[in-house]
C-alpha positions as CSV (number, residue, x, y, z in Angstrom):
1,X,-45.5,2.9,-1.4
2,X,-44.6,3.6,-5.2
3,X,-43.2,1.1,-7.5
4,X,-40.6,3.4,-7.8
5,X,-39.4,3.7,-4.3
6,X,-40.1,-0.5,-4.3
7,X,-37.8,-0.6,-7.3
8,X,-35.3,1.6,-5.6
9,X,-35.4,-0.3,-2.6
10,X,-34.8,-3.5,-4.0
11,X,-31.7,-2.5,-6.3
12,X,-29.9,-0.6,-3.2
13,X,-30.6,-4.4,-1.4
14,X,-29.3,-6.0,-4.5
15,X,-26.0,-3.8,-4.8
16,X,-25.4,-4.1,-1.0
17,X,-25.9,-7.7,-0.9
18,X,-23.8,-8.5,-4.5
19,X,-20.5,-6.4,-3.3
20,X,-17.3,-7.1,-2.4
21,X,-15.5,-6.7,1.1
22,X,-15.2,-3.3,1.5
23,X,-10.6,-2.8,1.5
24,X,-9.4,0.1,3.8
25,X,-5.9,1.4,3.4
26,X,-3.6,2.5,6.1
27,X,-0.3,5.2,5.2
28,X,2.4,6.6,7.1
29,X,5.4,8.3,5.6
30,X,8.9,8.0,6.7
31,X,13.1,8.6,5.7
32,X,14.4,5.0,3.9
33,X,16.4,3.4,6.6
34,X,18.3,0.8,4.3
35,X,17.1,-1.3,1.5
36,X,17.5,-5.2,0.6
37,X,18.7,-6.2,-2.7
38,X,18.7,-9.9,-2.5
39,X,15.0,-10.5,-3.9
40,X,15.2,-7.9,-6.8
41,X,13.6,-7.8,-9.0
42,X,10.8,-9.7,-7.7
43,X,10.4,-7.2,-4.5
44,X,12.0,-4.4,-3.1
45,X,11.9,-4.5,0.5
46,X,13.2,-1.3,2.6
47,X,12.6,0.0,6.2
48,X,11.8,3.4,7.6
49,X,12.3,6.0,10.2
50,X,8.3,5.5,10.5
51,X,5.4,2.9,10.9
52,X,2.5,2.8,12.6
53,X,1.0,0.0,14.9
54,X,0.9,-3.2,11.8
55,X,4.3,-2.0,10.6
56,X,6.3,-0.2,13.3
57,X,9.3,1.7,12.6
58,X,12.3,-0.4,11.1
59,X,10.5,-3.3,10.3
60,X,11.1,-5.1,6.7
61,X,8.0,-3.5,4.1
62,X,7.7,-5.6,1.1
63,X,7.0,-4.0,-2.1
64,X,5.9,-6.7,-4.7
65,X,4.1,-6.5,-8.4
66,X,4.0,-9.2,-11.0
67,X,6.1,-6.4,-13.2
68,X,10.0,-6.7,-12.3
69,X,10.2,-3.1,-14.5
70,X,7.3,-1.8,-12.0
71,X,9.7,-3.1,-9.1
72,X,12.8,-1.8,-10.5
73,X,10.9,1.5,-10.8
74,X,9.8,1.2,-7.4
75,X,13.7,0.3,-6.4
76,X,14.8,3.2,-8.0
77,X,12.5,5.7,-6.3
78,X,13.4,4.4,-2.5
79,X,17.4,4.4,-3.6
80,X,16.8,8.0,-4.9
81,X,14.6,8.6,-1.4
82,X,17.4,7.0,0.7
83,X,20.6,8.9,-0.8
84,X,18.5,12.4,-0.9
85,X,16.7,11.8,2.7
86,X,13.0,12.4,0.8
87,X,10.1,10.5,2.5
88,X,8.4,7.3,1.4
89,X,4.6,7.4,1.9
90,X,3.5,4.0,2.3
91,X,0.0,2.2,2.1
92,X,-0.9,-1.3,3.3
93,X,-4.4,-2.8,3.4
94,X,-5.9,-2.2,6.9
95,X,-4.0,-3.8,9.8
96,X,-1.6,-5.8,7.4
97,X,1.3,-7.2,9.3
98,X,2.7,-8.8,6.4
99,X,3.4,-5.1,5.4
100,X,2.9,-5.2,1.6
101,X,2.3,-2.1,-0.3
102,X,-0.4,-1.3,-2.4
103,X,0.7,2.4,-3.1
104,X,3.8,3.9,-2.8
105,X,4.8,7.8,-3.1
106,X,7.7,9.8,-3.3
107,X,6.5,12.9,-0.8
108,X,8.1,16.2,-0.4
């Protein structure tokens, strides 16, 4: 075996052993059902036409950042979505019941 292959072997070993937990995202996309106001502009939570099996249709999905102007952009876009019947694409961390977004998009 070369010292290069030996090298390479150990640095692949060292990079698998040193990383993180790999983070999947789950996304569905659906119509903005109604939205709740009362914890802006911490979050904006909203429901949807749509889910899938952590976040079934209608139930409460919880858009929060440490930016109030990020969340009152993010209120904005789901108002606009709601009065002009545009989708919401949605993703959550895999299998996240709590239902928190990560990304959000307006989708045609």
């Amino acid at each position: 075996m070369s010292i290069q292959r030996l090298l390479s072997g150990c640095f692949a070993a060292l990079i698998l052993v040193t990383s993180g937990q790999a983070l999947a995202l789950q996304n569905f996309s659906g119509r903005v059902t109604g939205i709740e106001l009362t914890y802006m502009p911490t979050s904006v939570r909203f429901t949807l036409d749509q889910g899938n099996a952590a976040c079934p249709a209608g139930t409460q999905l919880v858009w929060a950042n440490a930016s109030a102007d990020n969340n009152k952009v993010v209120y904005a876009a789901v108002s606009t979505a709601l009065a002009n019947g545009q989708r919401i694409s949605f993703f959550i961390n895999d299998n996240d019941t709590s239902c928190v977004g990560r990304f959000i998009y307006l989708s045609p």
